[in-house]
HTML snippet that shows the backbone in 3Dmol.js (N, CA, C, O; Angstrom):
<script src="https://3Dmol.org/build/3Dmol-min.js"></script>
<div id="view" style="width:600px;height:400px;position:relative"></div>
<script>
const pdb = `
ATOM      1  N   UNK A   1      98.280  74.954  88.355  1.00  0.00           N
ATOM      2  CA  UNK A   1      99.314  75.911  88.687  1.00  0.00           C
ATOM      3  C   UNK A   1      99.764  75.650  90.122  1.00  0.00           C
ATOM      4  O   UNK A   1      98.877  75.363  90.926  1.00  0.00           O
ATOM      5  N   UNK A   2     101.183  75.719  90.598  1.00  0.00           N
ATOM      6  CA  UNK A   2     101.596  75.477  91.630  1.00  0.00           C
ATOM      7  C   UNK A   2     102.400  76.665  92.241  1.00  0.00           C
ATOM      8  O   UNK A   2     103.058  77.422  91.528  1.00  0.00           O
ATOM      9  N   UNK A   3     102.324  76.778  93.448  1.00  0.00           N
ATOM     10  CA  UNK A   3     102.915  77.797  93.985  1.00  0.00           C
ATOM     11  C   UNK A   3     104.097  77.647  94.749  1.00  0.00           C
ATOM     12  O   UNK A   3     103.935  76.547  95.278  1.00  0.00           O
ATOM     13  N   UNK A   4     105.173  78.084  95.119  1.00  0.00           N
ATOM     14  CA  UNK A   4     105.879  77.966  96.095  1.00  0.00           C
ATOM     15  C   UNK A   4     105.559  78.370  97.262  1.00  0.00           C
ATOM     16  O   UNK A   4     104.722  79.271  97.320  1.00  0.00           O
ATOM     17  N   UNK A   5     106.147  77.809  98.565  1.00  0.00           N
ATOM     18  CA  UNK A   5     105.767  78.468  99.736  1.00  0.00           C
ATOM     19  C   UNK A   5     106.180  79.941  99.795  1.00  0.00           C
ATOM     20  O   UNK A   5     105.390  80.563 100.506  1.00  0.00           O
ATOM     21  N   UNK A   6     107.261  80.796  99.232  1.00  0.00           N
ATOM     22  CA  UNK A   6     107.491  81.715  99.082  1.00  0.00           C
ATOM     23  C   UNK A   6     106.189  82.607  98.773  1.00  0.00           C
ATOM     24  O   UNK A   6     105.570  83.346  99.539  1.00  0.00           O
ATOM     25  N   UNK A   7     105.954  82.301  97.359  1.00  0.00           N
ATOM     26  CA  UNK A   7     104.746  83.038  96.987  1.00  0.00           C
ATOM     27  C   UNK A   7     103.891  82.972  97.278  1.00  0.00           C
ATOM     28  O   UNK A   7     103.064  83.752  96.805  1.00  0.00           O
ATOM     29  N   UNK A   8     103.495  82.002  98.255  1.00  0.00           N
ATOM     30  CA  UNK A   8     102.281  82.008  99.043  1.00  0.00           C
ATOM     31  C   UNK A   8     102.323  82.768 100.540  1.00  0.00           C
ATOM     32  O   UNK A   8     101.298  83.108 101.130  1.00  0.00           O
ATOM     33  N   UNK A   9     103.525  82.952 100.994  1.00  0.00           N
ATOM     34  CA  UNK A   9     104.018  83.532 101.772  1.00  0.00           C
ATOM     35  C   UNK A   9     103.656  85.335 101.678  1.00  0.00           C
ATOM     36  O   UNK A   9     103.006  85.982 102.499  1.00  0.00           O
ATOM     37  N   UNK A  10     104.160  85.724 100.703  1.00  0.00           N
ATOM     38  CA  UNK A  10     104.076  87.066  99.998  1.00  0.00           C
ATOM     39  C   UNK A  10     102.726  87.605  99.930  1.00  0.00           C
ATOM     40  O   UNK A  10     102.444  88.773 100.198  1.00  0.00           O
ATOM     41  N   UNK A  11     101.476  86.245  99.370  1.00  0.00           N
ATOM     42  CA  UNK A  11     100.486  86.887  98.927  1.00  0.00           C
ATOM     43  C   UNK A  11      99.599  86.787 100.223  1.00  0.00           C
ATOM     44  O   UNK A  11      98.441  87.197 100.311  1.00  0.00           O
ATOM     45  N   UNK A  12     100.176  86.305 101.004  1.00  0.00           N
ATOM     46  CA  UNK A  12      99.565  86.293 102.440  1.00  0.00           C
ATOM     47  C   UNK A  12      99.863  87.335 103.185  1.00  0.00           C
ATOM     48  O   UNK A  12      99.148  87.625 104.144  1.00  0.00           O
ATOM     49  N   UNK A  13     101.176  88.197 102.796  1.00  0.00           N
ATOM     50  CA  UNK A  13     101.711  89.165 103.868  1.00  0.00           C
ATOM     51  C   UNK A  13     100.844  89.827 102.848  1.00  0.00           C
ATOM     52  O   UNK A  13      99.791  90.166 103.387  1.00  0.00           O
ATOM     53  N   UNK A  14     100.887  90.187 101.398  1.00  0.00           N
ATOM     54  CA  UNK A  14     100.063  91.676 101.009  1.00  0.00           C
ATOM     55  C   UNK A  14      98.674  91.361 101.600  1.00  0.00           C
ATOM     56  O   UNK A  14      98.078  92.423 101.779  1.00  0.00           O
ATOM     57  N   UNK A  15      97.904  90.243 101.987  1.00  0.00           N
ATOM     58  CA  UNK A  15      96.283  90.266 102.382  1.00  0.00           C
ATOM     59  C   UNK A  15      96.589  91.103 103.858  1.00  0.00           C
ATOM     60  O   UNK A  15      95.711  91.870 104.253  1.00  0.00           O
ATOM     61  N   UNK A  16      97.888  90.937 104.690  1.00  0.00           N
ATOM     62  CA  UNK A  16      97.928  90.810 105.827  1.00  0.00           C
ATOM     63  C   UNK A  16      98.010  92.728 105.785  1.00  0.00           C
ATOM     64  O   UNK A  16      97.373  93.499 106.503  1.00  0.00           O
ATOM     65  N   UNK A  17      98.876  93.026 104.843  1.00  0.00           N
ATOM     66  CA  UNK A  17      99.272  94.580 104.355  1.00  0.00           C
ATOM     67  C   UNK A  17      97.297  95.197 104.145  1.00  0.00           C
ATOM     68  O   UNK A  17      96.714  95.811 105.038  1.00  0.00           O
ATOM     69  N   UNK A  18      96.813  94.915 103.132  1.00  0.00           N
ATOM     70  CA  UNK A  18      95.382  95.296 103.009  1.00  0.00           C
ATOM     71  C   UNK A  18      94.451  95.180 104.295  1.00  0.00           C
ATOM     72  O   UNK A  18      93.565  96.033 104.241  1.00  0.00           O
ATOM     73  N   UNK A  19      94.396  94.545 105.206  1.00  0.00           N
ATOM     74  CA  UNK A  19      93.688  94.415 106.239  1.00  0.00           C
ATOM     75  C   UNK A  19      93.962  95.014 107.234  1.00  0.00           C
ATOM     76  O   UNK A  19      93.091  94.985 108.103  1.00  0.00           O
ATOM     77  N   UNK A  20      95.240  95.793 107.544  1.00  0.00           N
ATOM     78  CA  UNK A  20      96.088  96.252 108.332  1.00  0.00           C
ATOM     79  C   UNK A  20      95.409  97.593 108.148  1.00  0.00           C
ATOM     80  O   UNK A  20      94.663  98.158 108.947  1.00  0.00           O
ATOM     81  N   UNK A  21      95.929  98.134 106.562  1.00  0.00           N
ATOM     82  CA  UNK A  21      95.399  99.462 106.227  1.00  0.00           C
ATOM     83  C   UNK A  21      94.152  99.408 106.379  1.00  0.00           C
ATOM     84  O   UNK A  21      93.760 100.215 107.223  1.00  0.00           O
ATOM     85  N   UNK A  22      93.009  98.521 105.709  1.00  0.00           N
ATOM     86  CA  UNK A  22      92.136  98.673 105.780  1.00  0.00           C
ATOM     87  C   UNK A  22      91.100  99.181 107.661  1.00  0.00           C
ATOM     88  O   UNK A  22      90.260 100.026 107.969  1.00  0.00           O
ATOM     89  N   UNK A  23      91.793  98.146 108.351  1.00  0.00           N
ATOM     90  CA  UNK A  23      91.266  98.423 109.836  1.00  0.00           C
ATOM     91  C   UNK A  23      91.712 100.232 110.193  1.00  0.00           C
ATOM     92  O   UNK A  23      91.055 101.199 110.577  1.00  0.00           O
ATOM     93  N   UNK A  24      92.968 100.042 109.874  1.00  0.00           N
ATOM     94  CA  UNK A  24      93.270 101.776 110.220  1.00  0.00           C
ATOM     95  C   UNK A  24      92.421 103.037 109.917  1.00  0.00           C
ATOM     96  O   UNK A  24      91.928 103.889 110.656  1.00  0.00           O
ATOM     97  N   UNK A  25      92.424 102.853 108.522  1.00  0.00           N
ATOM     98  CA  UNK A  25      91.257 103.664 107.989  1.00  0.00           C
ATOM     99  C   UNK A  25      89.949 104.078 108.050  1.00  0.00           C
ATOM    100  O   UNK A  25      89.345 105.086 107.683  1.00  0.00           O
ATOM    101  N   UNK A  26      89.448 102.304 109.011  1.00  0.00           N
ATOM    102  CA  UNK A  26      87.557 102.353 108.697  1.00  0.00           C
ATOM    103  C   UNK A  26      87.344 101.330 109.757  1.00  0.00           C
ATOM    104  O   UNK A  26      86.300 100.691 109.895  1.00  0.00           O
ATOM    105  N   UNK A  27      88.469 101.214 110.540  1.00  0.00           N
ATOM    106  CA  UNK A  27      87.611 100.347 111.750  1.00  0.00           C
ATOM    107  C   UNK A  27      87.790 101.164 112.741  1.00  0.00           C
ATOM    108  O   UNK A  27      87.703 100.325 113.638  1.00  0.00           O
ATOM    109  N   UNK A  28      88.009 102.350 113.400  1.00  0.00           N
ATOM    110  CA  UNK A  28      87.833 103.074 114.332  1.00  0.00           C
ATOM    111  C   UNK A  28      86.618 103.335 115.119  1.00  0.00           C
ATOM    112  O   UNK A  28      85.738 103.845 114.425  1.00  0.00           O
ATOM    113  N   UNK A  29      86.318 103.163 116.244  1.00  0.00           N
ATOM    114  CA  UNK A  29      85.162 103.621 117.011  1.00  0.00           C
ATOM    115  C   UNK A  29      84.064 104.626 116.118  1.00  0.00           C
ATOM    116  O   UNK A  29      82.903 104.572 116.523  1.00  0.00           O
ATOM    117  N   UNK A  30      84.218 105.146 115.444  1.00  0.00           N
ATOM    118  CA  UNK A  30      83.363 106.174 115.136  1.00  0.00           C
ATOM    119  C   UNK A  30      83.119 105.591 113.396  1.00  0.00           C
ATOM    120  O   UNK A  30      82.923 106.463 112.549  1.00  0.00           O
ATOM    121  N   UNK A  31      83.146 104.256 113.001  1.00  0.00           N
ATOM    122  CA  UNK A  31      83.188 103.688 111.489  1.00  0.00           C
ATOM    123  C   UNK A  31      81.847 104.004 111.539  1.00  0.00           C
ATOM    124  O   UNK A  31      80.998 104.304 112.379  1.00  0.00           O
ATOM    125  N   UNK A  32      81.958 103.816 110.215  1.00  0.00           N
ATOM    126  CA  UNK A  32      80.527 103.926 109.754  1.00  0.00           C
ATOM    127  C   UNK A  32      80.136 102.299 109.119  1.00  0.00           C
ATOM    128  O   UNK A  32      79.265 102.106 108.270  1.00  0.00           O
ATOM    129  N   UNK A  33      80.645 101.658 109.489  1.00  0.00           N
ATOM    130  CA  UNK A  33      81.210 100.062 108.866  1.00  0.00           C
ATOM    131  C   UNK A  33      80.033  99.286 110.158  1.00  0.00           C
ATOM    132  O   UNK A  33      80.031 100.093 111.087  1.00  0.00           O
ATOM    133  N   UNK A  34      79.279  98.321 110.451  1.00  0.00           N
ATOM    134  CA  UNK A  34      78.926  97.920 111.277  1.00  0.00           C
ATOM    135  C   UNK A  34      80.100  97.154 111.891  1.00  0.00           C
ATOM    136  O   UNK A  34      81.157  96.697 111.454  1.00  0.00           O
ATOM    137  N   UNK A  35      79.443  97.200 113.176  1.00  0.00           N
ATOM    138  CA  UNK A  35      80.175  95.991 113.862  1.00  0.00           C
ATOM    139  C   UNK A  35      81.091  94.518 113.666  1.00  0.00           C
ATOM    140  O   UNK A  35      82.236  94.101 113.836  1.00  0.00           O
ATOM    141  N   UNK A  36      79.923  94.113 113.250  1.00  0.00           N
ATOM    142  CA  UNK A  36      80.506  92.498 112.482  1.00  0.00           C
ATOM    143  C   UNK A  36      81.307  92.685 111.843  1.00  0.00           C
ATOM    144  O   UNK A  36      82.304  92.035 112.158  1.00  0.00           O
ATOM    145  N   UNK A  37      81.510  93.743 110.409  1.00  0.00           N
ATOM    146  CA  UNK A  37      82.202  93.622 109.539  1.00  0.00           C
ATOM    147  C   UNK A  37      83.515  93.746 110.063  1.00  0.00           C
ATOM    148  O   UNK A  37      84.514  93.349 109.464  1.00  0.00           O
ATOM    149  N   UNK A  38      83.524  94.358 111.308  1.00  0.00           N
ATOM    150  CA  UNK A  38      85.112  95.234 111.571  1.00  0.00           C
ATOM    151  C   UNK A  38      85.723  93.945 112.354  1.00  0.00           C
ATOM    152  O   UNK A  38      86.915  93.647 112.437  1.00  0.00           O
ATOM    153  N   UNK A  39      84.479  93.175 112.971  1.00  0.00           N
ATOM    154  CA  UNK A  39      85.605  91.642 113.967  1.00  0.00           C
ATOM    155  C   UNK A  39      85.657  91.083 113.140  1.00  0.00           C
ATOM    156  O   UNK A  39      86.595  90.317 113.361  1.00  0.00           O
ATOM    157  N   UNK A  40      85.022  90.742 111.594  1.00  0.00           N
ATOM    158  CA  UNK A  40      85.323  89.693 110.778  1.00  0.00           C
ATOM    159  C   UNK A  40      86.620  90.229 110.224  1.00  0.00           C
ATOM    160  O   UNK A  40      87.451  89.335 110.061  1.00  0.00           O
ATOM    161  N   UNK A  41      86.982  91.309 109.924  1.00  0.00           N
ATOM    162  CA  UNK A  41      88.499  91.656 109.121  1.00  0.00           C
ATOM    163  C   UNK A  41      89.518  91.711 110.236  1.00  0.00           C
ATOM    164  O   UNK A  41      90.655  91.907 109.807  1.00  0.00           O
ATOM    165  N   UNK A  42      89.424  91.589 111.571  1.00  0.00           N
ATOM    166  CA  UNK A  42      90.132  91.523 112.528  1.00  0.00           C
ATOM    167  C   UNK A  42      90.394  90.305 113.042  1.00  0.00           C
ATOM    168  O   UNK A  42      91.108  90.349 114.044  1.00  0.00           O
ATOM    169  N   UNK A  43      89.909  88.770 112.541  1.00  0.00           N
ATOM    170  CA  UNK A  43      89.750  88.094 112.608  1.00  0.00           C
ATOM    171  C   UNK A  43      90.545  87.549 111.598  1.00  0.00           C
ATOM    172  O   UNK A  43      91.690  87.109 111.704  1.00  0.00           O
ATOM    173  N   UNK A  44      89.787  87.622 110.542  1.00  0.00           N
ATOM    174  CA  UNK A  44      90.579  87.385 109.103  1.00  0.00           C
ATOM    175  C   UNK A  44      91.858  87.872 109.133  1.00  0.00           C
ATOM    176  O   UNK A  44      92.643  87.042 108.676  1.00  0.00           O
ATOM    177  N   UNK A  45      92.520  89.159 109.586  1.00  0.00           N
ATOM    178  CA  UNK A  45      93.805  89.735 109.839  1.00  0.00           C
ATOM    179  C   UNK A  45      94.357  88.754 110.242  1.00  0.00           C
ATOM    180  O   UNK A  45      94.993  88.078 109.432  1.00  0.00           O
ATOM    181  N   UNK A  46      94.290  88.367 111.609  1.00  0.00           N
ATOM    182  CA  UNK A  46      94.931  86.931 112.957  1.00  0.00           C
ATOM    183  C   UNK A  46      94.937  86.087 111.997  1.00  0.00           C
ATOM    184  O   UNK A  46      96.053  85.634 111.742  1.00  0.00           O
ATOM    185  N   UNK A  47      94.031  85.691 111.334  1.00  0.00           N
ATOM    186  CA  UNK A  47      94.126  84.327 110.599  1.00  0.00           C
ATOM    187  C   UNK A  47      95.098  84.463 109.484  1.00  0.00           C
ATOM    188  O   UNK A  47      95.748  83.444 109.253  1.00  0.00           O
ATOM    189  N   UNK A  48      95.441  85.956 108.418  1.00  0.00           N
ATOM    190  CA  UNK A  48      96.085  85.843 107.578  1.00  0.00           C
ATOM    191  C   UNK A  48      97.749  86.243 108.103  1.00  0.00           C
ATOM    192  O   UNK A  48      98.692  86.290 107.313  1.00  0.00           O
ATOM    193  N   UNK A  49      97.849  86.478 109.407  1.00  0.00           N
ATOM    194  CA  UNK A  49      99.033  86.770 110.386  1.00  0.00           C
ATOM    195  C   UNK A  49      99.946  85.233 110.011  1.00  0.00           C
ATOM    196  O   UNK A  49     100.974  84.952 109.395  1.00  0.00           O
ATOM    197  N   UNK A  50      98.595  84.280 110.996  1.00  0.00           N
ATOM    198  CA  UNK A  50      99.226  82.780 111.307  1.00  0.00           C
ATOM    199  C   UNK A  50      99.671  82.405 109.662  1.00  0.00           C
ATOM    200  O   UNK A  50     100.843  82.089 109.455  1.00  0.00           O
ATOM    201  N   UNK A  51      98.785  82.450 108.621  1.00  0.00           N
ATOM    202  CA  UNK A  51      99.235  81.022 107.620  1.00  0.00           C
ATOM    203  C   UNK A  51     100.366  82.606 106.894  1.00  0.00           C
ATOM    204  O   UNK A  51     101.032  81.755 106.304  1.00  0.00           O
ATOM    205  N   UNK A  52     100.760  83.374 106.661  1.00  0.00           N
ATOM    206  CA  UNK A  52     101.901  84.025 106.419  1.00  0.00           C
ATOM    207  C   UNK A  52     103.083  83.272 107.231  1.00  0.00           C
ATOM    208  O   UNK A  52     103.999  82.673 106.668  1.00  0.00           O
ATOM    209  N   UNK A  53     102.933  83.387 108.652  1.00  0.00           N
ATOM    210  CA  UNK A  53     104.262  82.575 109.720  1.00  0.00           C
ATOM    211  C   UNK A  53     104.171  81.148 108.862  1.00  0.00           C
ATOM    212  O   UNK A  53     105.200  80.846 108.256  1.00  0.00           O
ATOM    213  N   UNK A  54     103.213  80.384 108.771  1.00  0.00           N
ATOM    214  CA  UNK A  54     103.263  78.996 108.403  1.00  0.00           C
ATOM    215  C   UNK A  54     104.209  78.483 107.630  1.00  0.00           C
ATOM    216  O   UNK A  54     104.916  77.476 107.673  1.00  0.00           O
ATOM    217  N   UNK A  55     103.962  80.160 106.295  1.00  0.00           N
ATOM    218  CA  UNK A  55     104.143  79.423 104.926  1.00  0.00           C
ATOM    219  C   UNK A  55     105.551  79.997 105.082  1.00  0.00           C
ATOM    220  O   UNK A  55     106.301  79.391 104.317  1.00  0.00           O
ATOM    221  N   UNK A  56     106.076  80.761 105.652  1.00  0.00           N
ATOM    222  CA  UNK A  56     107.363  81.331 105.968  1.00  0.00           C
ATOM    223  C   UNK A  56     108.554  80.483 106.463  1.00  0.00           C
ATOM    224  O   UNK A  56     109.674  80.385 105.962  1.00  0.00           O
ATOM    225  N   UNK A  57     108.124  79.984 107.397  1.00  0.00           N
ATOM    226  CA  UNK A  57     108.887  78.523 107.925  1.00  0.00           C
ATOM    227  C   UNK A  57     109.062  77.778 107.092  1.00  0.00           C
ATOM    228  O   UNK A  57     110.178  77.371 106.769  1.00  0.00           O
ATOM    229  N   UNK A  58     107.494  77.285 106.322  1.00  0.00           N
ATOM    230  CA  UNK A  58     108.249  76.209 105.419  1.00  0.00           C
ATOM    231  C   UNK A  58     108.766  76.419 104.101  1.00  0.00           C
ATOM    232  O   UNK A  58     108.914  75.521 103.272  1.00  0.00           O
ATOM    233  N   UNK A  59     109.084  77.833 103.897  1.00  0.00           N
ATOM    234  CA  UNK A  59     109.781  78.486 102.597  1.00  0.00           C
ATOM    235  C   UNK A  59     111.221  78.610 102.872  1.00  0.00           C
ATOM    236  O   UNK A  59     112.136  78.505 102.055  1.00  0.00           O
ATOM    237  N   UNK A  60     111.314  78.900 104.404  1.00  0.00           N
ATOM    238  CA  UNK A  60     112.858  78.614 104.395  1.00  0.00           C
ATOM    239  C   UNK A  60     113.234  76.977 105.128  1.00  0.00           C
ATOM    240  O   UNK A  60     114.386  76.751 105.498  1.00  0.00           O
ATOM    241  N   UNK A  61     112.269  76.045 105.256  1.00  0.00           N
ATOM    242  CA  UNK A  61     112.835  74.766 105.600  1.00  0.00           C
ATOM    243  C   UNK A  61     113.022  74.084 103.358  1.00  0.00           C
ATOM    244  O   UNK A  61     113.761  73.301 102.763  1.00  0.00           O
ATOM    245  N   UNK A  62     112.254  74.693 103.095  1.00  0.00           N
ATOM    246  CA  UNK A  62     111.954  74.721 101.332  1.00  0.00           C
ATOM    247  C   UNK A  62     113.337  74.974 100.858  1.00  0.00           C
ATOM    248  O   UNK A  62     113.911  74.218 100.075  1.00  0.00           O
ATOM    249  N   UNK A  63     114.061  76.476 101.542  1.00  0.00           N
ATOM    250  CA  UNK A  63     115.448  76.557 100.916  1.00  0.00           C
ATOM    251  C   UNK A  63     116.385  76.100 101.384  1.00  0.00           C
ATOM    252  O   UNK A  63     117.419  75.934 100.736  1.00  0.00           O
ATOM    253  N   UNK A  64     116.231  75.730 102.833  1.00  0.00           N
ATOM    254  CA  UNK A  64     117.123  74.894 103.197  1.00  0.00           C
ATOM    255  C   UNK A  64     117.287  73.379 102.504  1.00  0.00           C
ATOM    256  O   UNK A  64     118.060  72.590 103.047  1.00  0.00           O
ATOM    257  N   UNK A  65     116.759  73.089 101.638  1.00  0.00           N
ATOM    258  CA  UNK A  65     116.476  71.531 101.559  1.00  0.00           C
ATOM    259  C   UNK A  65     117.331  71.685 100.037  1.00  0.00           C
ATOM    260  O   UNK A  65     117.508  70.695  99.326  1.00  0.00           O
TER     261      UNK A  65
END
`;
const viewer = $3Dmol.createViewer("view");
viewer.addModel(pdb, "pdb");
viewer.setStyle({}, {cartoon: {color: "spectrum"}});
viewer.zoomTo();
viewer.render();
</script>
Protein backbone atom coordinates (compact mmCIF):
# COMPACT_ATOMS: atom_id res chain seq x y z
CA UNK A 1 0.00 0.00 0.00
CA UNK A 2 1.28 3.41 -0.88
CA UNK A 3 0.58 6.64 0.46
CA UNK A 4 0.68 10.06 -0.79
CA UNK A 5 2.57 12.77 0.83
CA UNK A 6 -0.75 14.35 1.47
CA UNK A 7 -1.98 11.53 3.52
CA UNK A 8 0.88 11.16 5.27
CA UNK A 9 0.83 14.68 5.94
CA UNK A 10 -2.77 14.50 7.56
CA UNK A 11 -2.01 11.44 9.58
CA UNK A 12 0.87 13.22 11.02
CA UNK A 13 -1.07 16.45 11.83
CA UNK A 14 -4.00 14.12 13.62
CA UNK A 15 -0.81 12.33 15.81
CA UNK A 16 0.30 16.01 16.16
CA UNK A 17 -3.75 16.92 17.13
CA UNK A 18 -3.68 13.75 19.85
CA UNK A 19 -0.49 14.76 21.54
CA UNK A 20 -1.39 18.32 21.74
CA UNK A 21 -4.70 17.34 23.56
CA UNK A 22 -3.24 14.75 25.18
CA UNK A 23 -0.29 17.06 26.98
CA UNK A 24 -3.16 19.59 27.84
CA UNK A 25 -5.13 17.30 29.70
CA UNK A 26 -2.45 15.11 31.68
CA UNK A 27 0.81 16.74 31.38
CA UNK A 28 0.36 19.57 33.83
CA UNK A 29 2.55 20.01 36.93
CA UNK A 30 0.24 18.30 39.18
CA UNK A 31 -0.14 14.81 36.50
CA UNK A 32 -0.41 11.97 37.92
CA UNK A 33 1.56 10.59 34.69
CA UNK A 34 5.36 10.26 35.73
CA UNK A 35 7.85 12.32 34.49
CA UNK A 36 9.37 10.48 31.58
CA UNK A 37 6.18 9.75 30.13
CA UNK A 38 5.23 13.51 29.81
CA UNK A 39 9.05 14.46 27.99
CA UNK A 40 8.61 11.40 25.88
CA UNK A 41 5.07 12.77 24.36
CA UNK A 42 6.65 16.21 24.28
CA UNK A 43 9.27 14.99 22.39
CA UNK A 44 7.35 12.76 20.19
CA UNK A 45 4.97 16.01 19.69
CA UNK A 46 8.45 18.12 18.16
CA UNK A 47 9.16 15.13 16.28
CA UNK A 48 5.55 14.63 14.87
CA UNK A 49 5.54 18.77 14.35
CA UNK A 50 8.86 18.35 11.99
CA UNK A 51 7.87 15.16 9.63
CA UNK A 52 4.06 16.86 9.28
CA UNK A 53 6.24 20.28 7.82
CA UNK A 54 8.35 17.62 5.80
CA UNK A 55 5.62 15.79 4.30
CA UNK A 56 3.74 19.12 3.62
CA UNK A 57 6.38 20.64 1.43
CA UNK A 58 6.73 17.73 -0.44
CA UNK A 59 2.86 17.34 -1.00
CA UNK A 60 2.75 20.59 -2.46
CA UNK A 61 6.23 20.28 -4.49
CA UNK A 62 3.99 16.64 -5.33
CA UNK A 63 1.18 19.07 -6.73
CA UNK A 64 3.14 21.25 -8.19
CA UNK A 65 4.77 18.65 -10.43
Amino acid sequence: MRFTYAEKRDAARGRVYSLETWLADFGGPKSKFPQHLIDDRKRELALMRDIASDYSRAAEKEKAA
